[in-house]
PLY file of the C-alpha trace (Angstrom):
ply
format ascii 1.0
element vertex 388
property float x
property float y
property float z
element edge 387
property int vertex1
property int vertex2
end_header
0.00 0.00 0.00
0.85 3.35 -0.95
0.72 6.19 2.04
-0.12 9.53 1.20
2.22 11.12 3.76
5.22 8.76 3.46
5.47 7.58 0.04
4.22 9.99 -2.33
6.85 9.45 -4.54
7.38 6.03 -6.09
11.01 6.49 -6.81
11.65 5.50 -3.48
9.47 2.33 -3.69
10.71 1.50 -7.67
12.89 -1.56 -6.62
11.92 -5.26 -5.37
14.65 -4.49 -2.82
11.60 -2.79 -0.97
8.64 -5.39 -1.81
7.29 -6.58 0.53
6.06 -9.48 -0.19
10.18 -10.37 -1.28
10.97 -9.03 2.19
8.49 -10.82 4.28
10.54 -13.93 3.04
14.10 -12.76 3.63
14.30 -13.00 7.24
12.51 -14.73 9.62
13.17 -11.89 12.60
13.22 -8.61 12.51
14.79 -5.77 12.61
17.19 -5.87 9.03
18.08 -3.76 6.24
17.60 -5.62 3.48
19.88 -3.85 0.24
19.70 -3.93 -3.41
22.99 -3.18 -4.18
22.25 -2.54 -8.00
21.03 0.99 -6.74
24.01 2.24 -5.61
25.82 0.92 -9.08
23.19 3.09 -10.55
23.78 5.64 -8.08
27.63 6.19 -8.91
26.54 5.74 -13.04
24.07 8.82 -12.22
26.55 11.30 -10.81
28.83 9.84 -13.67
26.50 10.53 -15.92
25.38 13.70 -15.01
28.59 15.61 -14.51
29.50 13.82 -18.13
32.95 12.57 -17.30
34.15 15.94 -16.05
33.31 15.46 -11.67
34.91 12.56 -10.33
32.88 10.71 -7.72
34.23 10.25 -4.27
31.86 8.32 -1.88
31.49 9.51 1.27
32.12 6.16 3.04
30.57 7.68 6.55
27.37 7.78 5.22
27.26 3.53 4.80
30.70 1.64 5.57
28.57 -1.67 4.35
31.62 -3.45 2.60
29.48 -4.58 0.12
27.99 -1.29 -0.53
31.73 -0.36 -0.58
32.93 -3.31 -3.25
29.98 -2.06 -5.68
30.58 1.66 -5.56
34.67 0.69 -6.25
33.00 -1.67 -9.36
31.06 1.19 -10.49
34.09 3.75 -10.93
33.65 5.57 -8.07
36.72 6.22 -5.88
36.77 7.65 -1.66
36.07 10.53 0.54
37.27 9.28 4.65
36.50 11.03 7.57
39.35 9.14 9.78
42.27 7.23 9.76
39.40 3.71 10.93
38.02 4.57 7.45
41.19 4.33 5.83
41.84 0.84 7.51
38.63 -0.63 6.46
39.13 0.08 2.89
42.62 -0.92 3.24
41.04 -4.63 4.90
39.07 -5.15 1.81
41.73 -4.02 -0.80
39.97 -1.12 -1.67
42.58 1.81 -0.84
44.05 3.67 -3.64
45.91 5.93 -1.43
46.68 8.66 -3.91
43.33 9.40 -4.91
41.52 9.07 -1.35
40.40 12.57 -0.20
41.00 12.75 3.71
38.09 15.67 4.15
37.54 15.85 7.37
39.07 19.24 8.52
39.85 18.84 11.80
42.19 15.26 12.64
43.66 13.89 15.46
48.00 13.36 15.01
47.62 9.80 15.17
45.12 9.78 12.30
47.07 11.93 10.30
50.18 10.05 10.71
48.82 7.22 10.10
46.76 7.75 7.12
50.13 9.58 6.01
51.53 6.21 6.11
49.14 3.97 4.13
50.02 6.81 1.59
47.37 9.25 1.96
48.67 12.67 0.62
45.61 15.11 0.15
44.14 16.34 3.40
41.66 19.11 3.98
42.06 21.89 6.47
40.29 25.19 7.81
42.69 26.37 10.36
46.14 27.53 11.00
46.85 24.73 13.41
46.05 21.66 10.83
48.24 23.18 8.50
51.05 22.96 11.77
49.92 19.30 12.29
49.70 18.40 8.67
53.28 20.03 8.53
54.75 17.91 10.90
52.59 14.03 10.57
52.31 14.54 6.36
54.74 16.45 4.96
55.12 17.30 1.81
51.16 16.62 1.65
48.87 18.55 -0.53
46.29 20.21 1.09
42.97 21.84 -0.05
40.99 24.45 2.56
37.43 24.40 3.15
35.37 27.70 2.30
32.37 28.53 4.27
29.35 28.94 2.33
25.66 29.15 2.79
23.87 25.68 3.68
20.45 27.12 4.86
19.00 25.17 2.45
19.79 21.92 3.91
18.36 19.53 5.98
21.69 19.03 8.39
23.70 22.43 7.84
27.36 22.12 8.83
29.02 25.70 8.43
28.74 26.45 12.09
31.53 23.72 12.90
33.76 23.98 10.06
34.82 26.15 6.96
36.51 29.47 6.85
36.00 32.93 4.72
37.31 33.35 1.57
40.01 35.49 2.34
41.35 32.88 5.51
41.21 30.54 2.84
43.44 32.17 0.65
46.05 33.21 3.34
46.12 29.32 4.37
46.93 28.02 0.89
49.35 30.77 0.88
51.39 29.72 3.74
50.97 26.08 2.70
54.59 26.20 0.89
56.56 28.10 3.93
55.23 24.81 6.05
56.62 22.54 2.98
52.98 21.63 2.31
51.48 21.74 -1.05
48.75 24.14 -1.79
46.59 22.16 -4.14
42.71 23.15 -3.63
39.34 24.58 -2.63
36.67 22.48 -1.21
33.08 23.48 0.49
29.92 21.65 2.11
26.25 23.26 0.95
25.02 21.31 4.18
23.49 17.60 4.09
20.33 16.95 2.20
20.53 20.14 0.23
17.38 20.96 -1.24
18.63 24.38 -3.35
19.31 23.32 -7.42
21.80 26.43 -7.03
23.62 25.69 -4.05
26.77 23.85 -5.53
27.01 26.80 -8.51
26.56 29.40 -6.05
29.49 27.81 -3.90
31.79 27.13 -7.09
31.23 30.65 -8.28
32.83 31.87 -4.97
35.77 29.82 -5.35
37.11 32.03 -8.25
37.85 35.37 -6.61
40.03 32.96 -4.43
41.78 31.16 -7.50
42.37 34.36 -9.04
44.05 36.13 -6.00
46.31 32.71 -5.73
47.22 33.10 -9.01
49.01 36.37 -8.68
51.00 34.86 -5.95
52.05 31.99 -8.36
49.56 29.68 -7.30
47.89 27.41 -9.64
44.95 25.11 -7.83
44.76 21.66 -9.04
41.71 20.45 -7.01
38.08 21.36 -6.25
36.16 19.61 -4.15
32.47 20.24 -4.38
31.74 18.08 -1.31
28.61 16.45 -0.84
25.04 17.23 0.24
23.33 15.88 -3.01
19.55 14.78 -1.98
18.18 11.44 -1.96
14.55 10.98 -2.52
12.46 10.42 0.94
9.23 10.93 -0.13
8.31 13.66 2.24
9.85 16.84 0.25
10.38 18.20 -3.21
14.08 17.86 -3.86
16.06 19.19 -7.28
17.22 16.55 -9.48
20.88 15.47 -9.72
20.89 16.99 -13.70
19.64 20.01 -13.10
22.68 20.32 -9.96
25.32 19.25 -12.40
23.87 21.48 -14.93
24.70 24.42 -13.22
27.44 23.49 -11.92
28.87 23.00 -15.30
27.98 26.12 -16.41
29.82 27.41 -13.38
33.49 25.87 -13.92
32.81 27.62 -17.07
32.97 30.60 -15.26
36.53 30.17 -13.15
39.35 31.73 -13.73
40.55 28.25 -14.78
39.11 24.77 -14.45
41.75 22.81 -11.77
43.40 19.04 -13.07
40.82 17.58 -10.75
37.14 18.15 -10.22
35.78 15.93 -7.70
32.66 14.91 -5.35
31.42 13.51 -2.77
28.38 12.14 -2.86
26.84 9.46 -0.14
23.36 9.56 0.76
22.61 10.12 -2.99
24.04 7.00 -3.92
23.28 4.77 -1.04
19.73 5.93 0.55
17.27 4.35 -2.01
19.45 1.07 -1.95
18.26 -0.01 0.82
14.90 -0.79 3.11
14.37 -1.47 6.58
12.65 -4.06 8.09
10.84 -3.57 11.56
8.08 -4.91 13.45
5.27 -3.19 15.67
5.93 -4.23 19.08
3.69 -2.32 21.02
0.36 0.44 20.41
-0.83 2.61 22.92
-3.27 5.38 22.85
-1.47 8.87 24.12
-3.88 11.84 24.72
-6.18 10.68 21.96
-3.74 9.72 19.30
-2.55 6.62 17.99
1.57 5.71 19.34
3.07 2.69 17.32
6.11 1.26 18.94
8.85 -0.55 16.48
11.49 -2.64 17.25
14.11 -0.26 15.52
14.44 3.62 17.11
17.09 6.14 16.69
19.80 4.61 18.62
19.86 1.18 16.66
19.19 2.47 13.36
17.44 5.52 12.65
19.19 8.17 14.01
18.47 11.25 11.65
15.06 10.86 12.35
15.13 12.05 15.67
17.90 14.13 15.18
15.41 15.79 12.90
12.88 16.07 15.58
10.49 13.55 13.66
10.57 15.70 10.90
12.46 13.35 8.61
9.41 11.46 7.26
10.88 8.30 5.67
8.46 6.57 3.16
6.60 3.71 4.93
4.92 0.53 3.98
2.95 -2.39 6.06
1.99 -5.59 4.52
-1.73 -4.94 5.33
-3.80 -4.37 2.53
-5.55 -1.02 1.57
-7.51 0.36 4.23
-8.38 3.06 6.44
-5.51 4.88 7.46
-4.64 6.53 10.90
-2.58 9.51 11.90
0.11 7.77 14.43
3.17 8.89 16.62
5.62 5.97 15.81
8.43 5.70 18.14
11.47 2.94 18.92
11.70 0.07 21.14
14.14 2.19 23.81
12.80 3.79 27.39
14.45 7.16 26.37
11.32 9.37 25.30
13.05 11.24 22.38
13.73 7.97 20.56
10.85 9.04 18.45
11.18 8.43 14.96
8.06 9.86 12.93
5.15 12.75 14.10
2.56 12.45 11.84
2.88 8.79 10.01
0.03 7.99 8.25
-0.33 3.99 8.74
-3.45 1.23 9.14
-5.99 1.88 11.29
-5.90 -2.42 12.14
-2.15 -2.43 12.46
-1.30 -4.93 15.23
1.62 -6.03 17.46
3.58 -8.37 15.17
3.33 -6.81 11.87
5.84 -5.75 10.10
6.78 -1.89 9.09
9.06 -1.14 6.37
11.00 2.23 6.28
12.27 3.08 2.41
14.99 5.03 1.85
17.01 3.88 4.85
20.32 3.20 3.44
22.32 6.33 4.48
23.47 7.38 7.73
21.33 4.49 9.42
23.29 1.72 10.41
26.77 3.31 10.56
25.16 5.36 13.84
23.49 1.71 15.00
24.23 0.55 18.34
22.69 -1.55 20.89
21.34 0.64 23.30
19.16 -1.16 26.39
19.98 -4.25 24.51
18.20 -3.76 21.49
19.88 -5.45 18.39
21.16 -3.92 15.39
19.64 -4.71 12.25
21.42 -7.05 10.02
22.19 -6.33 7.00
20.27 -8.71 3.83
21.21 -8.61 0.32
18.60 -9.46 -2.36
0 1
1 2
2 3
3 4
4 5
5 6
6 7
7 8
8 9
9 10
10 11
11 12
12 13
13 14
14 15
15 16
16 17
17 18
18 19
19 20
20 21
21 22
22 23
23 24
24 25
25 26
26 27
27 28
28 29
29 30
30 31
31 32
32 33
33 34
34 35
35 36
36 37
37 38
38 39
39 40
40 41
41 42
42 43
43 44
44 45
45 46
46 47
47 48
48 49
49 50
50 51
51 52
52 53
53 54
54 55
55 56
56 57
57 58
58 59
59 60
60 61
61 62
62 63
63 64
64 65
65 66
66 67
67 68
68 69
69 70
70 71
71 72
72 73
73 74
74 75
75 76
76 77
77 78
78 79
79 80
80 81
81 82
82 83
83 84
84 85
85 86
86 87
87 88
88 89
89 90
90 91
91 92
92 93
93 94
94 95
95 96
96 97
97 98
98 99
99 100
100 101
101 102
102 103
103 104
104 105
105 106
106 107
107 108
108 109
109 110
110 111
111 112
112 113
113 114
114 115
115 116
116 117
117 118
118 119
119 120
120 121
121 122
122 123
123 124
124 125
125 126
126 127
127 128
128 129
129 130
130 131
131 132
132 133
133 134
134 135
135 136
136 137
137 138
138 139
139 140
140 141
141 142
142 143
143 144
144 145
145 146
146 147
147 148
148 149
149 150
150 151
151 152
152 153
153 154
154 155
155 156
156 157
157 158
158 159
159 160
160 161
161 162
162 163
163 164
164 165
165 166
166 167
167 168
168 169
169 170
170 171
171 172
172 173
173 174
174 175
175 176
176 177
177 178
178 179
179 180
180 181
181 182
182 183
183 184
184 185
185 186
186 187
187 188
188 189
189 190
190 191
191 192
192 193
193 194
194 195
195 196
196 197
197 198
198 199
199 200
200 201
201 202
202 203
203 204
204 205
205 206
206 207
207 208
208 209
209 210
210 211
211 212
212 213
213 214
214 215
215 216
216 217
217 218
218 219
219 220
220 221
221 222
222 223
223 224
224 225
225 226
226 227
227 228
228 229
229 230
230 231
231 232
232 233
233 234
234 235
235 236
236 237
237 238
238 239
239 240
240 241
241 242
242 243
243 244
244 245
245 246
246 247
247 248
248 249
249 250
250 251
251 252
252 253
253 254
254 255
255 256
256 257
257 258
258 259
259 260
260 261
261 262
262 263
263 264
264 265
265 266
266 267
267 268
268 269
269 270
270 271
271 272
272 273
273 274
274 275
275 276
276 277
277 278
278 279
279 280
280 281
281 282
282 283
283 284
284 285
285 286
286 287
287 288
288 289
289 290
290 291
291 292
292 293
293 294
294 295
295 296
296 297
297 298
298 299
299 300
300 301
301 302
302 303
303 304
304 305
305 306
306 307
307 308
308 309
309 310
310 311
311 312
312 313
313 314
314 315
315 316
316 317
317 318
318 319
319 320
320 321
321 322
322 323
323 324
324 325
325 326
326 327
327 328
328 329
329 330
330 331
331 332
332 333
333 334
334 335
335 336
336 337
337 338
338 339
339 340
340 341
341 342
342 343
343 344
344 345
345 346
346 347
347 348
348 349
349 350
350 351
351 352
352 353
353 354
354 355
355 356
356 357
357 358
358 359
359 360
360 361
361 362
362 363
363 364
364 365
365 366
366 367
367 368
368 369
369 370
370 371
371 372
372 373
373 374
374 375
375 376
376 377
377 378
378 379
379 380
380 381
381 382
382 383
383 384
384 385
385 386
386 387
């Protein structure tokens, strides 16, 4: 059954990864995420695709370390974006490190991180301060490094510039002093905030690299990177978001406009790729009635699997299916198996009127930043992960 709050859009239902009559089967017990891992092959061909050749993909691995999900992005073309040196070491386990072309973009890193990742032949590090530059200096020399700017990510679901990113002009003295520290100044890079929901974000944010590039270059600086982070939307069913060709449209028309277009052109994509790929399976384990409204408790919460949803304040309406059949439909307060009272997951979820204890609930769209913030709090179990 289709639900009129949660799954307006099909494009989050469009694969037998998220049937559920194929998912009723797949697992006995609940909670799982059950993946089709073609999506995120597709996912990597789209950003391919749209960007024609000319943007380089760099999953974000933070946003789903799944090694599978991992081995298919690789098989796809696309290469890595790490926020740590643990990261690095997983995709060095499964043989999947190709040291000179991982981006290590998390601006702020502890020594031993940076020393280490420095030795598993990591050479391209972000920064936003001063004080990385001194670290990077002394655990990575010799390493090229490429500043975050600070730009506007009010559009975005998760906005980031309050923790990291600097103004242009910072930016420009940092790359500047790069060489006195016998560091490489190699790039510009930026964030537009996660689930960005502004076609015009990325262009705007390219557009502002210039004045930058052109300042550099009458110091004798020549970029060779841009990093347009990540950001891209995934489809939840809940919200209009821009489509991925209509982003890489203008941003193509924007590299147009730079002083010149840097050797590489690179992104970093995660919940893009990986969010549709994959469903999760829950069961109702409990319904209560709560100052006249409907409350349906599931075996999965925030703290074992769905942690942007309550981060979000409930707000994050993930598409939802049952595996009743059409019928009336109640507004509900659906909320996770845990006795902390802001483990609630969904406000306003529009499911079955007959629902019961024991059937099952199945979230679309679950694949990013869902089991990679999974842990077993009270003893609840993390979902296991099913490929079909």
């Amino acid at each position: 059954m289709t639900l009129p709050t949660h799954a307006p859009d099909d494009r989050a239902w469009g694969s037998p990864v998220v049937d559920p009559v194929e998912l009723r089967f797949a697992l006995a017990d609940t909670p799982f995420m059950a993946y089709d891992l073609t999506r995120v092959a597709t996912g990597v061909h789209r950003f391919q695709e749209a960007f024609a050749g000319r943007v380089a993909v760099r999953y974000a691995v933070k946003c789903n370390p799944d090694p599978r999900v991992l081995w298919t992005a690789a098989d796809a073309g696309a290469g890595f974006e790490v926020a740590s040196l643990g990261e690095l070491e997983l995709l060095s386990g499964l043989d999947l490190l190709d040291a000179p072309h991982v981006l290590y973009s998390n601006p702020v890193k502890a020594p031993a991180h940076v020393a280490g990742a420095f030795d598993l032949g990591v050479r391209r590090f972000a920064v936003d301060s001063r004080e990385e530059l001194e670290k990077l200096s002394r655990w990575a020399p010799g390493s090229e490094i490429y500043v975050r700017v600070r730009v506007d990510d009010s559009s975005s679901r998760f906005p980031l510039s309050s923790k990291f990113g600097v103004g242009h002009d910072e930016a420009r003295r940092l790359l500047s002093d790069a060489p006195s520290l016998g560091l490489v100044p190699a790039g510009l890079t930026f964030h537009v905030g996660s689930q960005c929901t502004d076609v015009d974000a990325w262009a705007h944010a390219v557009s502002l690299c210039g004045p930058v590039m052109t300042s550099l270059l009458k110091e004798g600086i020549r970029l060779c990177l841009l990093d347009l982070g990540g950001g891209f939307p995934a489809h939840y069913g809940n919200e209009d978001v821009p489509e991925l060709g209509d982003i890489a449209a203008g941003v193509l028309t924007a590299l147009e406009g730079l002083p010149y277009l840097p050797e590489d052109v690179v992104c970093e994509p995660g919940r893009a790729i990986v969010a549709e790929a994959a469903t999760l399976a829950t069961s109702v384990i409990g319904r209560a009635e709560r100052n006249g409204r409907p409350w349906v408790y599931l075996d999965v919460g925030a703290y074992n699997g769905l942690m942007e949803c309550a981060q979000t304040m409930g707000r994050m309406n993930l598409p939802l299916r049952t595996d009743r059949p059409t019928g009336p439909l109640v507004r509900c307060t659906v909320t996770g198996p845990s006795c902390d009272s802001s483990d609630t997951l969904f406000q306003d979820a529009a499911l079955p009127a007959d629902l019961e204890v024991g059937d099952r609930v199945y979230v679309g769209s679950a694949g990013a930043y869902s089991l990679c913030y999974a842990a077993p709090f009270n003893g609840f179990p993390v979902p296991v992960p099913v490929y079909l």
